[in-house]
N, C-alpha and C positions, 0 to 999 in steps of 0.2 A: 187894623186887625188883619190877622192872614186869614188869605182865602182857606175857606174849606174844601174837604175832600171827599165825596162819598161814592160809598162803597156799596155793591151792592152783589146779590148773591151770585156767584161763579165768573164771577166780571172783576178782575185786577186793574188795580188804574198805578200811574208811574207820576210820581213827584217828585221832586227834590232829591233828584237823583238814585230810588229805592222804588222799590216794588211793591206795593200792600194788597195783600187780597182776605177776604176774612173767610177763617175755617168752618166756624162756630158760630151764631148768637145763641144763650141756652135763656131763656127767659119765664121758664117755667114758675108759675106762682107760687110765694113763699120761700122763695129761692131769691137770691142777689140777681142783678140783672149782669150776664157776663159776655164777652166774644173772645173767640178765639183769633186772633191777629197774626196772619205773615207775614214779615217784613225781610225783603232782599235788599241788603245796599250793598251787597259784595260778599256780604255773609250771612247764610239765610238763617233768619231767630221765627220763635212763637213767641206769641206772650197770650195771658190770659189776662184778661183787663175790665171794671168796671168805668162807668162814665166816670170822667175825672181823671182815671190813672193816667200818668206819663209813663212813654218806653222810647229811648235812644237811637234815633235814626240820624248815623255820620256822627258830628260832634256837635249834633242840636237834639232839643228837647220838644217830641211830639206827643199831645194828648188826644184821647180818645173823647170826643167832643160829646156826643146824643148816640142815641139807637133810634131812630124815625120806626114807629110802628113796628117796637120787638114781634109782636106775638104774629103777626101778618107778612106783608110782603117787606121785608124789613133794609132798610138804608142807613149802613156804619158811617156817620163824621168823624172824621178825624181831622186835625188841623197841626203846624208848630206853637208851641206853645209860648208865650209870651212874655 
């Protein structure tokens, strides 16, 4: 399994040669659970993403893992996807 990645509020971590820092989590009730994702690998993108979705970093495929405690002090996993 590949190692995870998390993320956490105004703290960017570097993997796999890319940048990710998270914009957003909006986890409001009744609402989908979403983050807003930055990713730098040369070319800086967003994405909006719920748990599950994949977005393209280089020519692999990374998914957005868990939210660790949306509604509190909250921690984005992200991982490559498998």
């Amino acid at each position: 399994m590949t190692a995870e990645i998390s993320i956490r509020h105004g703290v960017q971590r570097k993997a796999g040669g890319a940048f990710f820092g998270v914009i957003h989590v909006d986890a409001r009730p009744g609402y989908p659970l979403t983050v807003r994702l930055g990713v730098d690998d040369g070319e800086e993108r967003q994405y909006t993403l719920e748990p599950g979705d994949t977005f393209p970093v280089h020519d692999e495929t990374w998914v957005l893992d868990r939210v660790d405690d949306p509604s509190g002090n909250w921690r984005v996993v992200i991982r490559k996807a498998e």
